[in-house]
PDB file with one MODEL, atoms N, CA, C and O in Angstrom:
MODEL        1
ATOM      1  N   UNK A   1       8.100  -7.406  -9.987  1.00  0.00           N
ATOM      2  CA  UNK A   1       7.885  -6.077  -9.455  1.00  0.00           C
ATOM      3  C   UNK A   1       8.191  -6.088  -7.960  1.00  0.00           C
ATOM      4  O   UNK A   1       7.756  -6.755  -7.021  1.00  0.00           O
ATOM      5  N   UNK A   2       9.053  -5.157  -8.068  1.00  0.00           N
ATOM      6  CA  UNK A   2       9.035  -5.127  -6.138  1.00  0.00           C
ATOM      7  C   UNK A   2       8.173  -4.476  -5.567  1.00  0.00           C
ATOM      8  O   UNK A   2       7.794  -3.373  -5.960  1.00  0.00           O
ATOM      9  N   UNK A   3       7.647  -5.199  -4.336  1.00  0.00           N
ATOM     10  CA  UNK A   3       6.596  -4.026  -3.410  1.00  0.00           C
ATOM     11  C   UNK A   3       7.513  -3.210  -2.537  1.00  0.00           C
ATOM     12  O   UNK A   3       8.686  -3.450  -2.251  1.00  0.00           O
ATOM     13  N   UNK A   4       6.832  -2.306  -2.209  1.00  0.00           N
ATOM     14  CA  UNK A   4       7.008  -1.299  -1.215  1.00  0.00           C
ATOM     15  C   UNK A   4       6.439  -0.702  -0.569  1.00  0.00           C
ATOM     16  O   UNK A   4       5.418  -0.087  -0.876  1.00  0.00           O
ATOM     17  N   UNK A   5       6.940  -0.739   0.436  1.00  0.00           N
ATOM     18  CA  UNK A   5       5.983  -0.055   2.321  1.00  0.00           C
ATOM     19  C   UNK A   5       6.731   0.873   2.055  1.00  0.00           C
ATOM     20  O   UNK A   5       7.659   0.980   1.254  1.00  0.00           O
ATOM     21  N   UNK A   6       5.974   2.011   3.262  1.00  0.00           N
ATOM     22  CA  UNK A   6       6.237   2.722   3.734  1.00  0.00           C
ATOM     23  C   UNK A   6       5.593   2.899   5.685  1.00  0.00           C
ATOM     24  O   UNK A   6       4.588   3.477   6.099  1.00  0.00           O
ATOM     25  N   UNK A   7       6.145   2.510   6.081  1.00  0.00           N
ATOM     26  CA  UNK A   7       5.977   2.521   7.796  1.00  0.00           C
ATOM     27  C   UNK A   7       5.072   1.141   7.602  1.00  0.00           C
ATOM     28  O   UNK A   7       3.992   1.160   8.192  1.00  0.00           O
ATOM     29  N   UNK A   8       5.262   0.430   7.151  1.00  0.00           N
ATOM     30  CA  UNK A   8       4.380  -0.743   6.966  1.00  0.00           C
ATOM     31  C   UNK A   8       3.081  -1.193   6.148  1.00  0.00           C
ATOM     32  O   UNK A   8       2.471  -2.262   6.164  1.00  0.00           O
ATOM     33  N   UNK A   9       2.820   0.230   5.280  1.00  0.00           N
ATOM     34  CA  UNK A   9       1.634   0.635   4.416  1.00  0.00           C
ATOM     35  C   UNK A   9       2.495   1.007   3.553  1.00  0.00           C
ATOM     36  O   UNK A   9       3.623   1.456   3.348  1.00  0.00           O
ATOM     37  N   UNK A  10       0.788   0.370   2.793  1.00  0.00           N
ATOM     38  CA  UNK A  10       1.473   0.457   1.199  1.00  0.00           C
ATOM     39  C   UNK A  10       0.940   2.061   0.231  1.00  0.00           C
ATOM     40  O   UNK A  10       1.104   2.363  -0.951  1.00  0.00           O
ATOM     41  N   UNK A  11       0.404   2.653   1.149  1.00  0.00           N
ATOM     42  CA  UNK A  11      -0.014   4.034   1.263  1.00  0.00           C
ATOM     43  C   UNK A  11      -0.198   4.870   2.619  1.00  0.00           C
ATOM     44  O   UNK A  11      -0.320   4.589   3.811  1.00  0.00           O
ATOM     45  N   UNK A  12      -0.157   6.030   1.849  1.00  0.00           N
ATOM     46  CA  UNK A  12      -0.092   7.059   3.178  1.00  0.00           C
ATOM     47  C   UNK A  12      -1.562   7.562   3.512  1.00  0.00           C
ATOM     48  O   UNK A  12      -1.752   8.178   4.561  1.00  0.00           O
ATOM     49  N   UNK A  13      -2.809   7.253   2.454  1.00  0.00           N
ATOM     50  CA  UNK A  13      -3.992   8.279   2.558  1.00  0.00           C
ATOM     51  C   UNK A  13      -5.013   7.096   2.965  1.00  0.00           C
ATOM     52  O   UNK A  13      -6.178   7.481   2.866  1.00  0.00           O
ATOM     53  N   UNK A  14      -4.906   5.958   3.332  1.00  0.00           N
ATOM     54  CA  UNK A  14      -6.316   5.136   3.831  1.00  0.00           C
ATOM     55  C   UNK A  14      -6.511   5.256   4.701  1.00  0.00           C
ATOM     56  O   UNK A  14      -7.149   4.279   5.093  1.00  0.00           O
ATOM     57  N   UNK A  15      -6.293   6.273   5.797  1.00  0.00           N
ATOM     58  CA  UNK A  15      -6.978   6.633   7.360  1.00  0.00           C
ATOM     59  C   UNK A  15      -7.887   7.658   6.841  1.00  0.00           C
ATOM     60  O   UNK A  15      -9.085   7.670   7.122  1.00  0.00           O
ATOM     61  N   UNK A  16      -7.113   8.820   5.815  1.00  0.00           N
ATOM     62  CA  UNK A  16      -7.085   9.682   5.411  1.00  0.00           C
ATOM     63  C   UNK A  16      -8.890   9.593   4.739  1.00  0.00           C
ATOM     64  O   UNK A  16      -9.867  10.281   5.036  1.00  0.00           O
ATOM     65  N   UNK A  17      -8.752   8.513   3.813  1.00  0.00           N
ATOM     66  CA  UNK A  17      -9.544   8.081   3.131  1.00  0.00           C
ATOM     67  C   UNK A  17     -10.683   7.685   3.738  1.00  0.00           C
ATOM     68  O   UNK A  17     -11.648   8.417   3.517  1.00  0.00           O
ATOM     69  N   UNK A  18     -10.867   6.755   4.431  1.00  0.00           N
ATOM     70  CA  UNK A  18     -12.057   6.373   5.610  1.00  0.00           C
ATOM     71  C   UNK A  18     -12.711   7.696   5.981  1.00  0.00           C
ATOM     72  O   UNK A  18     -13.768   8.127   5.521  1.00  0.00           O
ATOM     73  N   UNK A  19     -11.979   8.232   6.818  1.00  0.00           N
ATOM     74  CA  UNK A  19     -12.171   9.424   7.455  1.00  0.00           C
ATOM     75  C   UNK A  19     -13.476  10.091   7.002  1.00  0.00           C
ATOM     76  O   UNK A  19     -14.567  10.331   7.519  1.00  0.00           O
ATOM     77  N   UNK A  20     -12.607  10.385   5.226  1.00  0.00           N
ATOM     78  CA  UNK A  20     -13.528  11.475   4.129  1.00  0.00           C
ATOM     79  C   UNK A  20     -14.829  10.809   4.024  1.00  0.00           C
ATOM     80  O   UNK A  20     -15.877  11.236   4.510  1.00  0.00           O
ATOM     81  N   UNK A  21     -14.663   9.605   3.272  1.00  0.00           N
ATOM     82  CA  UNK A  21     -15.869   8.602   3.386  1.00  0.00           C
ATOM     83  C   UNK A  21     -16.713   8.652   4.123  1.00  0.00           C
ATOM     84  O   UNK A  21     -17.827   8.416   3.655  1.00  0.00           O
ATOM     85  N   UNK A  22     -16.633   8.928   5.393  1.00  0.00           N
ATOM     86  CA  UNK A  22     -17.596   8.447   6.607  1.00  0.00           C
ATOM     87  C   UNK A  22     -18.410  10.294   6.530  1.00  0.00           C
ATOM     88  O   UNK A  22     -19.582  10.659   6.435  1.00  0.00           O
ATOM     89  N   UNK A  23     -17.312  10.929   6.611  1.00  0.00           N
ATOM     90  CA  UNK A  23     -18.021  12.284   6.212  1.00  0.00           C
ATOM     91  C   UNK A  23     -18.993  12.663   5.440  1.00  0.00           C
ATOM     92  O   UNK A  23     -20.084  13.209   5.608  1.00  0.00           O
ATOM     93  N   UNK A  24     -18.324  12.226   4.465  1.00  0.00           N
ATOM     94  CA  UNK A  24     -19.813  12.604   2.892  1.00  0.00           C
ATOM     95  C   UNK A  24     -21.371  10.747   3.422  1.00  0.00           C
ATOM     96  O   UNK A  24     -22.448  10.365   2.965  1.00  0.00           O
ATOM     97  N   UNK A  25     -20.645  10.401   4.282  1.00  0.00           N
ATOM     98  CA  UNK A  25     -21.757   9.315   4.699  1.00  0.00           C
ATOM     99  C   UNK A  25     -21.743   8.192   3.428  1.00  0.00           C
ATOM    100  O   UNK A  25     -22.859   7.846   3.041  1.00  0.00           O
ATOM    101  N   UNK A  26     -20.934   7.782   2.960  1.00  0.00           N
ATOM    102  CA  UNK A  26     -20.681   7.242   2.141  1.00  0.00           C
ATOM    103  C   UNK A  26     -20.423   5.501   2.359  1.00  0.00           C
ATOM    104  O   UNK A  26     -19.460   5.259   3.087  1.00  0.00           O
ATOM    105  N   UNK A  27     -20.938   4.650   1.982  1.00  0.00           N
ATOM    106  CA  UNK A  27     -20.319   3.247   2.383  1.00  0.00           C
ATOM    107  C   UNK A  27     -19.202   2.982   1.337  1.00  0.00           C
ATOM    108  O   UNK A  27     -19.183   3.806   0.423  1.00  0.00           O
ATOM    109  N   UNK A  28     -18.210   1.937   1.282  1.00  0.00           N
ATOM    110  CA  UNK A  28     -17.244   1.591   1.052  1.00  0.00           C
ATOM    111  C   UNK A  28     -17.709   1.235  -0.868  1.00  0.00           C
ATOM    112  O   UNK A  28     -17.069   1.536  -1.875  1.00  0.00           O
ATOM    113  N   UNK A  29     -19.268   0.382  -0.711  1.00  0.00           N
ATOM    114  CA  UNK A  29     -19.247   0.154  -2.052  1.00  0.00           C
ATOM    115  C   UNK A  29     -20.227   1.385  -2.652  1.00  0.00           C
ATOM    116  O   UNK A  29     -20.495   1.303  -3.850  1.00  0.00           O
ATOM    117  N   UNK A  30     -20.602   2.158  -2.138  1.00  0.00           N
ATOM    118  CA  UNK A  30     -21.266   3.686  -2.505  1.00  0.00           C
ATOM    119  C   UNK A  30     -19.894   4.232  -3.502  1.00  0.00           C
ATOM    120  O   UNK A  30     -20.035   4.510  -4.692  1.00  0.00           O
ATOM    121  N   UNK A  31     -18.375   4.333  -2.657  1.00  0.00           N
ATOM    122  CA  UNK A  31     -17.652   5.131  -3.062  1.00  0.00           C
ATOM    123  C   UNK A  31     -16.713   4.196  -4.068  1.00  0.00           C
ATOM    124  O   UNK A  31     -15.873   4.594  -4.874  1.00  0.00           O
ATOM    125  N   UNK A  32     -17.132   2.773  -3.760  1.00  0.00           N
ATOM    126  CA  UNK A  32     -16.343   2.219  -5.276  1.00  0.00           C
ATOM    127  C   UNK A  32     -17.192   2.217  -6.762  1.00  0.00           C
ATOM    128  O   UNK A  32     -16.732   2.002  -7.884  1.00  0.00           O
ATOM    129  N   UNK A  33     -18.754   2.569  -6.321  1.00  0.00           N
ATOM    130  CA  UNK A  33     -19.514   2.695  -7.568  1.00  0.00           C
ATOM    131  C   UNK A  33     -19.344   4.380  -8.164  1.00  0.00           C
ATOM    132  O   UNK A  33     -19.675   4.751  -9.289  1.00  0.00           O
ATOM    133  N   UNK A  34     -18.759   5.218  -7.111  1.00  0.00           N
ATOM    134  CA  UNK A  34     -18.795   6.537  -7.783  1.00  0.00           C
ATOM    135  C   UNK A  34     -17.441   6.705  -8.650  1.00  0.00           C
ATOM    136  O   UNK A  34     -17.259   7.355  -9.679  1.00  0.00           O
ATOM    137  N   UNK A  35     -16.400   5.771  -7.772  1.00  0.00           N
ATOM    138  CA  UNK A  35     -14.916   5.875  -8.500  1.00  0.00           C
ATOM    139  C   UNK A  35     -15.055   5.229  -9.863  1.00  0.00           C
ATOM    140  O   UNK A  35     -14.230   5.609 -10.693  1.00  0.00           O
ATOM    141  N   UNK A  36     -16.098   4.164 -10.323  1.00  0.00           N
ATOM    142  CA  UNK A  36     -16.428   3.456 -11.460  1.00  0.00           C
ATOM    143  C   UNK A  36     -17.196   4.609 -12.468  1.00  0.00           C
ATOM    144  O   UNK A  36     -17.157   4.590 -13.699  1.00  0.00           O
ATOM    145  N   UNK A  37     -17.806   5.478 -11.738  1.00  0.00           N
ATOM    146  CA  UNK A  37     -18.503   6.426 -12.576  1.00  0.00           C
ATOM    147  C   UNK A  37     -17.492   7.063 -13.061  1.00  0.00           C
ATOM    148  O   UNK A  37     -17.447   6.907 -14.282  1.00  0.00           O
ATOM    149  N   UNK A  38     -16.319   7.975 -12.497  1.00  0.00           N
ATOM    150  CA  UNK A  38     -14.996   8.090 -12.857  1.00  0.00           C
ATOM    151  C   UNK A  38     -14.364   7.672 -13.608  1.00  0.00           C
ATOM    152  O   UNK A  38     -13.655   8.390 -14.313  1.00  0.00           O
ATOM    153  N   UNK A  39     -14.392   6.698 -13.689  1.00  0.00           N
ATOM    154  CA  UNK A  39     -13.432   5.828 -14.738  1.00  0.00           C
ATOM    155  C   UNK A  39     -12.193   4.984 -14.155  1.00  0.00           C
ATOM    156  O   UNK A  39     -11.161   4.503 -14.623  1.00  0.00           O
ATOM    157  N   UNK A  40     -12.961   5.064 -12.603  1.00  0.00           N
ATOM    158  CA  UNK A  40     -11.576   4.260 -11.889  1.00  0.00           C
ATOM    159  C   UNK A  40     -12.100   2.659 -11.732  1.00  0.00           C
ATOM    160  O   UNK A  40     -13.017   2.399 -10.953  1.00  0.00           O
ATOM    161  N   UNK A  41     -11.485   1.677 -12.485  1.00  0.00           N
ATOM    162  CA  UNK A  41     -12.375   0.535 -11.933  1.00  0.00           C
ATOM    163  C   UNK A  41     -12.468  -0.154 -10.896  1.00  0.00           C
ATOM    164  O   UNK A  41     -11.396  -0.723 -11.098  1.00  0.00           O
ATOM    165  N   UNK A  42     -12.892  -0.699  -9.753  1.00  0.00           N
ATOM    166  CA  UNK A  42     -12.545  -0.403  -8.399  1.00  0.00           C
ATOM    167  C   UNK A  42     -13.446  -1.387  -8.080  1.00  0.00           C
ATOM    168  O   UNK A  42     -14.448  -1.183  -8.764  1.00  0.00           O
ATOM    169  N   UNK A  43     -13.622  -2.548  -7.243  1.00  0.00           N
ATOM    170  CA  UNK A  43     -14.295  -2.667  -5.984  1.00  0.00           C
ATOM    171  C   UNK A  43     -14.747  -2.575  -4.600  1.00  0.00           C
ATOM    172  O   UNK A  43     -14.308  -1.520  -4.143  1.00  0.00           O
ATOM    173  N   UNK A  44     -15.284  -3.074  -3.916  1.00  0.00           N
ATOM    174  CA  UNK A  44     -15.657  -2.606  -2.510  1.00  0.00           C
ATOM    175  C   UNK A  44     -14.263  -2.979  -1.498  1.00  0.00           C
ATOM    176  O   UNK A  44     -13.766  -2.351  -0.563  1.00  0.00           O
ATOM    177  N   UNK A  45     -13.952  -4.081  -2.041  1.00  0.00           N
ATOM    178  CA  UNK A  45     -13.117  -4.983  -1.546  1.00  0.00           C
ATOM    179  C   UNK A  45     -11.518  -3.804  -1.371  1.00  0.00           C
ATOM    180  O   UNK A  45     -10.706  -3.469  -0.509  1.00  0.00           O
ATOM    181  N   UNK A  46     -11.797  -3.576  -2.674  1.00  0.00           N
ATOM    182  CA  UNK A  46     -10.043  -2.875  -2.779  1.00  0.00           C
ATOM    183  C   UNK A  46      -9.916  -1.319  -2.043  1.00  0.00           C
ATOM    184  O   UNK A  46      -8.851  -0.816  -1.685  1.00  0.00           O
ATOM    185  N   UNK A  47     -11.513  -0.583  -1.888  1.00  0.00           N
ATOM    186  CA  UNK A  47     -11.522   0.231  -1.201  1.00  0.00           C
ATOM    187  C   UNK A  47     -11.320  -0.206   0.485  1.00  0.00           C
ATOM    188  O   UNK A  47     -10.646   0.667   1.033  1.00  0.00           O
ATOM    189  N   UNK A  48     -11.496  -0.694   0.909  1.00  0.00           N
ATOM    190  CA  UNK A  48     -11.258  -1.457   2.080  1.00  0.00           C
ATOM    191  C   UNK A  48      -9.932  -1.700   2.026  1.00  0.00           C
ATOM    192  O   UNK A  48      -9.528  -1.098   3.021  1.00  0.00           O
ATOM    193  N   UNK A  49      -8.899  -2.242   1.456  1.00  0.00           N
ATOM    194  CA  UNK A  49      -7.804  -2.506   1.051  1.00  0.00           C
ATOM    195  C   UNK A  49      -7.158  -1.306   1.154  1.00  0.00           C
ATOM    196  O   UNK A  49      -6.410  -1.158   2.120  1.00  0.00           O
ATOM    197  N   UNK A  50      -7.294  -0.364   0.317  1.00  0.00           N
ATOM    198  CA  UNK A  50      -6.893   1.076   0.522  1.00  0.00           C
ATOM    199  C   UNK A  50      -6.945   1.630   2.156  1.00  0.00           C
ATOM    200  O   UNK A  50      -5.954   1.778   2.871  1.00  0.00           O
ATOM    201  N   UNK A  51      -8.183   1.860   2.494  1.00  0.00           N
ATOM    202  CA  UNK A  51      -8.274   2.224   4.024  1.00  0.00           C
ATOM    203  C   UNK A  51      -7.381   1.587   4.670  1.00  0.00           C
ATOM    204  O   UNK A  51      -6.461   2.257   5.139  1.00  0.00           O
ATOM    205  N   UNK A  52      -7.385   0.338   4.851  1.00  0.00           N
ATOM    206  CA  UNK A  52      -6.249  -0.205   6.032  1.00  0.00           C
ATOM    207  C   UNK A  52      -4.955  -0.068   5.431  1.00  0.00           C
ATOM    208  O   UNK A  52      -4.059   0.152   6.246  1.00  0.00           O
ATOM    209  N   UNK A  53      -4.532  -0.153   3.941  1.00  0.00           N
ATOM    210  CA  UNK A  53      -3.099   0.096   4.064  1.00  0.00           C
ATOM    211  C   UNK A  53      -2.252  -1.031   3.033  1.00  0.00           C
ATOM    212  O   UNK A  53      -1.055  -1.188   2.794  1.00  0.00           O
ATOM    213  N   UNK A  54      -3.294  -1.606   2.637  1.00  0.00           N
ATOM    214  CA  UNK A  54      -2.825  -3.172   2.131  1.00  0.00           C
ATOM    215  C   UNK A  54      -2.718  -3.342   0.921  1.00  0.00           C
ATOM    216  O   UNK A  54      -2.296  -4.358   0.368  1.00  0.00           O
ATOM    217  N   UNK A  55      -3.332  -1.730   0.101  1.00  0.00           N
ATOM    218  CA  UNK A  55      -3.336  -1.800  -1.709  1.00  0.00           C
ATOM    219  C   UNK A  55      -2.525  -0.141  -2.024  1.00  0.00           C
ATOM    220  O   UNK A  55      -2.673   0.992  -1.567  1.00  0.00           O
ATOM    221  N   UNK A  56      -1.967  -0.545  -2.671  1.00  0.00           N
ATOM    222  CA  UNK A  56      -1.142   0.950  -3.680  1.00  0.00           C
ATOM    223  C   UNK A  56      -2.760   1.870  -4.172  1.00  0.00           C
ATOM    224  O   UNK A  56      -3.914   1.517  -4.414  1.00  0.00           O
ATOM    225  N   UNK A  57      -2.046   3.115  -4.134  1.00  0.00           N
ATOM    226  CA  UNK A  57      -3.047   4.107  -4.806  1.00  0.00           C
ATOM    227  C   UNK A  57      -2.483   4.755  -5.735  1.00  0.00           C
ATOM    228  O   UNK A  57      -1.375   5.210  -5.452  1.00  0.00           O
ATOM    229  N   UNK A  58      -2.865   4.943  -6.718  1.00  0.00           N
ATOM    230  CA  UNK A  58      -2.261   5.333  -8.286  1.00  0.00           C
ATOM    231  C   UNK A  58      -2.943   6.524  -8.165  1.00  0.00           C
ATOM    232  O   UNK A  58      -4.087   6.676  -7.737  1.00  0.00           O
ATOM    233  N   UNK A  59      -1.813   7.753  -8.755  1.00  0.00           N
ATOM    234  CA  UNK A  59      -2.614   9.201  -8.745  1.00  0.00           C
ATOM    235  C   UNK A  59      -3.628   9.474  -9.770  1.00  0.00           C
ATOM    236  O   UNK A  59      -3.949  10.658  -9.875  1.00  0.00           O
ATOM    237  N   UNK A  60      -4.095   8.786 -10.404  1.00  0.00           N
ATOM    238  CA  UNK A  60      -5.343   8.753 -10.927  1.00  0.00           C
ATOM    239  C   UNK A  60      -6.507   8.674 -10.273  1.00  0.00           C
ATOM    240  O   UNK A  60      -7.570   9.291 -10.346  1.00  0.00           O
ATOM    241  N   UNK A  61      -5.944   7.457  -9.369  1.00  0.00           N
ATOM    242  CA  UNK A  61      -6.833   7.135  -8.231  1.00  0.00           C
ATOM    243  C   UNK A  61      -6.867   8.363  -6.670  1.00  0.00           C
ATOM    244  O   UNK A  61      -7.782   8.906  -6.050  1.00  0.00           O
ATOM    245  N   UNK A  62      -5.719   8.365  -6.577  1.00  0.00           N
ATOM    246  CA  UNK A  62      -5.759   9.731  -5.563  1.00  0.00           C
ATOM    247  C   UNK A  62      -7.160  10.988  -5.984  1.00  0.00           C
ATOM    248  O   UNK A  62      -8.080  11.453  -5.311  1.00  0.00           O
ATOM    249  N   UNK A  63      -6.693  11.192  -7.479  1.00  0.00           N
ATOM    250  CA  UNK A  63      -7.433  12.688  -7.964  1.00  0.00           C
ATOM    251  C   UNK A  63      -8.971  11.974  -8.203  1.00  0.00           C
ATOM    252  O   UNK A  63      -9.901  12.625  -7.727  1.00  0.00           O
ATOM    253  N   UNK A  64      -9.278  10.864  -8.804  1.00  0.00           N
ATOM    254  CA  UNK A  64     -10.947  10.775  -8.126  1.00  0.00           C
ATOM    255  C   UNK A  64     -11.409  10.804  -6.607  1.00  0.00           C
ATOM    256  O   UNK A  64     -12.357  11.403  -6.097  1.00  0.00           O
ATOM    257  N   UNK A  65     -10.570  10.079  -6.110  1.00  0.00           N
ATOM    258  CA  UNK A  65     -10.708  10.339  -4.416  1.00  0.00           C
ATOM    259  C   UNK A  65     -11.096  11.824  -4.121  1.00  0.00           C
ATOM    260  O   UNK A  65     -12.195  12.333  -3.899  1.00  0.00           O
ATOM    261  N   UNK A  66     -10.151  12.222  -4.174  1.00  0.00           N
ATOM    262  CA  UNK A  66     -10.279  13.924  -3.839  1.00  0.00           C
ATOM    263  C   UNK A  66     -11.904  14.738  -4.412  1.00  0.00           C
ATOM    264  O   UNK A  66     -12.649  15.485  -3.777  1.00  0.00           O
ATOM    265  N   UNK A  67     -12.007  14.277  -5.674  1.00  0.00           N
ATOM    266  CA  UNK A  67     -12.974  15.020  -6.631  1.00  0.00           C
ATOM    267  C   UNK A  67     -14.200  14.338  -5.730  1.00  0.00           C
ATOM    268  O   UNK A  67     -15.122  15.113  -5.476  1.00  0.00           O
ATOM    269  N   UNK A  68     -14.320  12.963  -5.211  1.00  0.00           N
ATOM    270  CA  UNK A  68     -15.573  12.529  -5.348  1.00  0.00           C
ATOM    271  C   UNK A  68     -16.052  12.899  -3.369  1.00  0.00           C
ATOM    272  O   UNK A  68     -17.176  13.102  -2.910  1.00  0.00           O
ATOM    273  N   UNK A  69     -14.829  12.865  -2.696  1.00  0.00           N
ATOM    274  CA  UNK A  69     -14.667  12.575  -0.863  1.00  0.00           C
ATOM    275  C   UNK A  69     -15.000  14.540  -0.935  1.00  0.00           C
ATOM    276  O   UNK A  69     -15.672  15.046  -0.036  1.00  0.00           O
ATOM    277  N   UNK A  70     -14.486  15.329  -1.975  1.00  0.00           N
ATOM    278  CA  UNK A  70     -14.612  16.727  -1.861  1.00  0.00           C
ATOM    279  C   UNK A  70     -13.603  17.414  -0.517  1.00  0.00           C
ATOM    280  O   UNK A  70     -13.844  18.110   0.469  1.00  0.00           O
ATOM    281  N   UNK A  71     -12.166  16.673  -1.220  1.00  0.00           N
ATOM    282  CA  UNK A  71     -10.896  17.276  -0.441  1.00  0.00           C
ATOM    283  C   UNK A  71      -9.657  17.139  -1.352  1.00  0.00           C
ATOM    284  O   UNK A  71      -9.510  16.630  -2.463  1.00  0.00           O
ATOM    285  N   UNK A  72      -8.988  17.640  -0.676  1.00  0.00           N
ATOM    286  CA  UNK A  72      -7.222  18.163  -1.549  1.00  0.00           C
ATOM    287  C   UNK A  72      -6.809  17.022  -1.612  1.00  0.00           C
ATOM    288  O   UNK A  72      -7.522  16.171  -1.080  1.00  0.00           O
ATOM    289  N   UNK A  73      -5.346  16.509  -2.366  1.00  0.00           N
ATOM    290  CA  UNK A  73      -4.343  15.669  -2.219  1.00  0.00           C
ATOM    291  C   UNK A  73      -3.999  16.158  -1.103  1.00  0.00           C
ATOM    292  O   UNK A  73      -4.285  15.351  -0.220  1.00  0.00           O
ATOM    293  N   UNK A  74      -3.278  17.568  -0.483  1.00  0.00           N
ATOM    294  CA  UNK A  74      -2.843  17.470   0.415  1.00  0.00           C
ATOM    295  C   UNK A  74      -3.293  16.392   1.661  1.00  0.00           C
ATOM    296  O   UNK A  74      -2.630  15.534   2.243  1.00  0.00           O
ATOM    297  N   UNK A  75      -4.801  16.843   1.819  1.00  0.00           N
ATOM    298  CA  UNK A  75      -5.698  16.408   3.295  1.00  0.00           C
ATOM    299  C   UNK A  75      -4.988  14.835   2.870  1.00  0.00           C
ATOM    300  O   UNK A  75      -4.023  14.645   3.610  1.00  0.00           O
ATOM    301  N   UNK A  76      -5.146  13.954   2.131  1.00  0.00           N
ATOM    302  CA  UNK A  76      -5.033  13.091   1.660  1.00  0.00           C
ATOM    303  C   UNK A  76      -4.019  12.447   1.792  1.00  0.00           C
ATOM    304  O   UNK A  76      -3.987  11.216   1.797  1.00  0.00           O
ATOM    305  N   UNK A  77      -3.038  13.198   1.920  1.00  0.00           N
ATOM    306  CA  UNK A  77      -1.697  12.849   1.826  1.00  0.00           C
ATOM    307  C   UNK A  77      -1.309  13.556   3.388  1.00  0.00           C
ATOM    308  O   UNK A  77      -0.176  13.989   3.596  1.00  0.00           O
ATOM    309  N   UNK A  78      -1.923  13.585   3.981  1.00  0.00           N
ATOM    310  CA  UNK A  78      -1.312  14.218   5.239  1.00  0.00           C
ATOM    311  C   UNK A  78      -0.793  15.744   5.627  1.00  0.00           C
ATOM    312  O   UNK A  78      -0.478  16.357   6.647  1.00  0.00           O
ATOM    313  N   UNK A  79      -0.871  15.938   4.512  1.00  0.00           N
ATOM    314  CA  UNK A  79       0.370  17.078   4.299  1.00  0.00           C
ATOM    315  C   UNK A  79      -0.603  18.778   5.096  1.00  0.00           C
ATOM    316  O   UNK A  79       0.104  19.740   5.396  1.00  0.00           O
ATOM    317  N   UNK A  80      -1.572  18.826   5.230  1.00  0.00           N
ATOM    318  CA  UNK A  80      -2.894  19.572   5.710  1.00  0.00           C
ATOM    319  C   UNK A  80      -3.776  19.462   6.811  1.00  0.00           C
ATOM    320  O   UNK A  80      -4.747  20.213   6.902  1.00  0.00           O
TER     321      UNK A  80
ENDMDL
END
């Protein structure tokens, strides 16, 4: 499988992501036990991973983000 960056990240929404997190007051393994309630299986570790830039986000994973942080793909994606 080939990887792929983009500006050196392997996603565009883990600033994005932190951000939301810190908002709803959320810790890192708070929001990997809610993405598990979801059905996303997830650790603390890989949410951290996400934030800085260092793990892919699958739009499965995007749309619990959104549902659980209580924001758009857009915000998420920059695009807002």
């Amino acid at each position: 499988m080939k990887i792929y960056d983009y500006n050196g990240s392997k996603n565009i929404c883990g600033a994005r992501v932190k951000e939301a997190r810190k908002k709803c007051k959320l810790s890192q393994e708070n929001l990997a036990a809610k993405l598990q309630l979801e059905g996303v299986i997830i650790e603390r570790d890989s949410v951290s991973r996400i934030e800085i830039g260092t793990r892919f986000v699958a739009d499965y994973e995007l749309a619990a983000l959104c549902k659980i942080l209580h924001v758009t793909p857009g915000y998420l994606l920059g695009m807002e």
